[in-house]
N, CA, C and O atoms as a Tinker XYZ file with bonds, in Angstrom:
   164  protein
     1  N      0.849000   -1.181000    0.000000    73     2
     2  CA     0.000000    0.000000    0.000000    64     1     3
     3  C      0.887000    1.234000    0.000000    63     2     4     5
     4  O      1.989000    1.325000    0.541000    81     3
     5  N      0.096000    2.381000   -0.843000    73     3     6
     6  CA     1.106000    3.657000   -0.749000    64     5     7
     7  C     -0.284000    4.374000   -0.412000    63     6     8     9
     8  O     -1.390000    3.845000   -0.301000    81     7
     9  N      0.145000    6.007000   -0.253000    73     7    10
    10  CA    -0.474000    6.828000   -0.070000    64     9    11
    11  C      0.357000    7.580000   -1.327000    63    10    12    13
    12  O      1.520000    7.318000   -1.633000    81    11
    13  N     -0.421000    8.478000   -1.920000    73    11    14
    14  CA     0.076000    9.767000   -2.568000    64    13    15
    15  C     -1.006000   10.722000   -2.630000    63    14    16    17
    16  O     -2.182000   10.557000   -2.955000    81    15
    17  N     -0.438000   11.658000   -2.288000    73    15    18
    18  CA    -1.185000   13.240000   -1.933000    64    17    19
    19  C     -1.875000   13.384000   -3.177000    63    18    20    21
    20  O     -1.246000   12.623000   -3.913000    81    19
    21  N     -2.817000   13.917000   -3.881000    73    19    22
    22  CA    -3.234000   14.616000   -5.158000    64    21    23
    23  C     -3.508000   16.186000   -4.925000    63    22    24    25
    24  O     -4.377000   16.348000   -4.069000    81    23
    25  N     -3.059000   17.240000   -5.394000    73    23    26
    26  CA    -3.333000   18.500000   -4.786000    64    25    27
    27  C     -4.426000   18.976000   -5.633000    63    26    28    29
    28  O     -3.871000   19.510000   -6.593000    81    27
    29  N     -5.801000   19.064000   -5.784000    73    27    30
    30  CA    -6.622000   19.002000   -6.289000    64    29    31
    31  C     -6.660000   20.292000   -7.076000    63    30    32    33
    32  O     -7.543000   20.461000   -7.918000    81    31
    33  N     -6.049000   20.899000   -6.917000    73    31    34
    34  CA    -5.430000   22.696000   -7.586000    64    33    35
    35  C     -4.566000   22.526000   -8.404000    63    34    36    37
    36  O     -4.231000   23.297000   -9.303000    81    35
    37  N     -3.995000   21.131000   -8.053000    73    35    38
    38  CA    -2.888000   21.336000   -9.539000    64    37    39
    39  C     -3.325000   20.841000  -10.848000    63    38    40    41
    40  O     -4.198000   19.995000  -11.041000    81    39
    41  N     -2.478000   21.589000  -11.913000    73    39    42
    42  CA    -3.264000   21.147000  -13.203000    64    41    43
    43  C     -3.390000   19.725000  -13.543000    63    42    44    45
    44  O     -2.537000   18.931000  -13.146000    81    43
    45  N     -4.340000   19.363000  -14.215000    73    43    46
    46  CA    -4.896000   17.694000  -14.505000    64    45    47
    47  C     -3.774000   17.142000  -15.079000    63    46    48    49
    48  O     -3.559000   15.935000  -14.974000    81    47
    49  N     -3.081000   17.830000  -15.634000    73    47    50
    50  CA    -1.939000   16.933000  -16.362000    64    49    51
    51  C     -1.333000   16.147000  -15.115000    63    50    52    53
    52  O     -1.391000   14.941000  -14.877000    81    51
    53  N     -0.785000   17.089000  -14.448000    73    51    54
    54  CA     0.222000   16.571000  -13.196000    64    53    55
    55  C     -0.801000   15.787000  -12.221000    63    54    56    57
    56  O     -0.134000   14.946000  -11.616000    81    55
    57  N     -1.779000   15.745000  -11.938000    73    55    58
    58  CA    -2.543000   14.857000  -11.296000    64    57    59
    59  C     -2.751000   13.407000  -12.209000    63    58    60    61
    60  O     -2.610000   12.323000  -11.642000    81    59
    61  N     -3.039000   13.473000  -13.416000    73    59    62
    62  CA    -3.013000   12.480000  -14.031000    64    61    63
    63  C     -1.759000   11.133000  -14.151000    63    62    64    65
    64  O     -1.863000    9.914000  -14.289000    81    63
    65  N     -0.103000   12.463000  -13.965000    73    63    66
    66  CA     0.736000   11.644000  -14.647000    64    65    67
    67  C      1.020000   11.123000  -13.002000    63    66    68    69
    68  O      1.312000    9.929000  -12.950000    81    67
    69  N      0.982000   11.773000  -11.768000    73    67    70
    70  CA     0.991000   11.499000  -10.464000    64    69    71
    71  C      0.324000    9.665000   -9.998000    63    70    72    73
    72  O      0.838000    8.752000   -9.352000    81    71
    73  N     -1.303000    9.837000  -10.869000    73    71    74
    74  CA    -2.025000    8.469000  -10.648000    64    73    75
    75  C     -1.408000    7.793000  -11.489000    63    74    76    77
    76  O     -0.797000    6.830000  -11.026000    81    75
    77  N     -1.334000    8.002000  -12.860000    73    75    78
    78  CA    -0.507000    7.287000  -13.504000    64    77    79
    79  C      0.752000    6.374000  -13.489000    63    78    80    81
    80  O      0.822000    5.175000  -13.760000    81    79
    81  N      2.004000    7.483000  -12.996000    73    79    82
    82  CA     3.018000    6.999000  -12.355000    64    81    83
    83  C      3.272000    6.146000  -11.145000    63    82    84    85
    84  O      4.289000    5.493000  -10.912000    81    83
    85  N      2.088000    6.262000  -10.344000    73    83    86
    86  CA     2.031000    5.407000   -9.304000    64    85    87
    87  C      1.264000    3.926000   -9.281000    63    86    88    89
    88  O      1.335000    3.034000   -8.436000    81    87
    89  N      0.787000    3.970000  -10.059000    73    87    90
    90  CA     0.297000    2.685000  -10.958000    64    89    91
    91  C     -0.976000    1.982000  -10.251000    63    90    92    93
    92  O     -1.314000    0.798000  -10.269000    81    91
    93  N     -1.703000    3.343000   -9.485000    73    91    94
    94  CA    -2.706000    3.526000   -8.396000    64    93    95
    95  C     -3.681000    2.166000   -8.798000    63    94    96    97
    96  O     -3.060000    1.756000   -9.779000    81    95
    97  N     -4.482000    1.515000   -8.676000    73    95    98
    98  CA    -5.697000    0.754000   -9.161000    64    97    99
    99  C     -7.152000    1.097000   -7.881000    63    98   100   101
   100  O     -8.233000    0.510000   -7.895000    81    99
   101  N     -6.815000    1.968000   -7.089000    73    99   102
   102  CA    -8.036000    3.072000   -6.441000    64   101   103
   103  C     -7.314000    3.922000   -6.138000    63   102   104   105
   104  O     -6.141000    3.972000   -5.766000    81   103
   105  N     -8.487000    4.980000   -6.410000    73   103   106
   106  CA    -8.454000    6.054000   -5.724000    64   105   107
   107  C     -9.687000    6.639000   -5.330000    63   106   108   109
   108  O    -10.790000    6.620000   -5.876000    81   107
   109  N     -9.189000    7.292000   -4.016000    73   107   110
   110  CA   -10.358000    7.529000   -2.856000    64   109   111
   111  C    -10.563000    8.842000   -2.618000    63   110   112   113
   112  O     -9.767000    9.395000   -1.860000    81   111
   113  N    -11.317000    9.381000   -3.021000    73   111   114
   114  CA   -11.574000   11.061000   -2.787000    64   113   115
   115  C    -12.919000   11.211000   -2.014000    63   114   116   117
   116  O    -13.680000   10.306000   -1.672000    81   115
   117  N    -13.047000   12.583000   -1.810000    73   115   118
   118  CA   -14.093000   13.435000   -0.942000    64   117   119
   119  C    -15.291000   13.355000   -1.897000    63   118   120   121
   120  O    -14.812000   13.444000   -3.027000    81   119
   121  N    -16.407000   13.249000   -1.961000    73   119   122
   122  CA   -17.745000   13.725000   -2.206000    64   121   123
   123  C    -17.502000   14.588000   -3.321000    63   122   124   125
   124  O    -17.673000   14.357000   -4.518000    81   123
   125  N    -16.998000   15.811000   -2.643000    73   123   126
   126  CA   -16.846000   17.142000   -3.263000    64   125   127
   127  C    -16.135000   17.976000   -3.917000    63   126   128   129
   128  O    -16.198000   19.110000   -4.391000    81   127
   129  N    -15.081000   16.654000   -3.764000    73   127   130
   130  CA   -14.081000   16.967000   -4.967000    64   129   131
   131  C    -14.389000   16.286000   -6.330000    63   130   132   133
   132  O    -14.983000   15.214000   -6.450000    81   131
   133  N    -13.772000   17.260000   -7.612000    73   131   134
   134  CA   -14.463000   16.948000   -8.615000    64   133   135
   135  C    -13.394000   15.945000   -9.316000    63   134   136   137
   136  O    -12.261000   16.400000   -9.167000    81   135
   137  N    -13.405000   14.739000  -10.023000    73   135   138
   138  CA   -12.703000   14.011000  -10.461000    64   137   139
   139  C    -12.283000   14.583000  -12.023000    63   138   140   141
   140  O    -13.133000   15.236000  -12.627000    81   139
   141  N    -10.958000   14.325000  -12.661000    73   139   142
   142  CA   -10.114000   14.811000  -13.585000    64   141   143
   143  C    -10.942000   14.126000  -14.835000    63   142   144   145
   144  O    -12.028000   13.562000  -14.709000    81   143
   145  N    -10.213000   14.288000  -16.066000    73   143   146
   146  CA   -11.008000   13.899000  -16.988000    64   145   147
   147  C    -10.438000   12.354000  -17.093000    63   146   148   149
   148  O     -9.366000   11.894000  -16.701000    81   147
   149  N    -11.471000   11.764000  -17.723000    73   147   150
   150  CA   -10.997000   10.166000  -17.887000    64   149   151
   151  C    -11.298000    9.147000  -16.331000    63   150   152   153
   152  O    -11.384000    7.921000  -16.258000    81   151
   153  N    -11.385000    9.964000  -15.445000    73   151   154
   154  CA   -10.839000    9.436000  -13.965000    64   153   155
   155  C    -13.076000    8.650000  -13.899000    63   154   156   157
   156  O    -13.998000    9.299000  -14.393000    81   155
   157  N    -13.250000    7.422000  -13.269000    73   155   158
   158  CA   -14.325000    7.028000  -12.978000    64   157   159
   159  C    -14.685000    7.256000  -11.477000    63   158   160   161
   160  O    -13.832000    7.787000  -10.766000    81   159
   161  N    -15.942000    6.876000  -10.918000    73   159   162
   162  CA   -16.527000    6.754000   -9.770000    64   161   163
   163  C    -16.099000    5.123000   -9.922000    63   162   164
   164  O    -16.398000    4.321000   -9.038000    81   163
């Protein structure tokens, strides 16, 4: 298990290549945060 931060302010690219690079298979966000493009519920 890892943790990695997503800073929800930073641009989608760098959030993308962040999940990407980490080779995530979930990710767990807030309600109310809005998910990037491509990204599912």
């Amino acid at each position: 298990a890892v943790y990695v931060p997503l800073d929800v302010n930073a641009p989608v690219e760098r959030q993308a290549f962040m999940v990407e690079d980490s080779q995530a298979r979930v990710l767990l966000t807030r309600s109310h945060v809005s998910l990037t493009s491509g990204a599912q519920r």
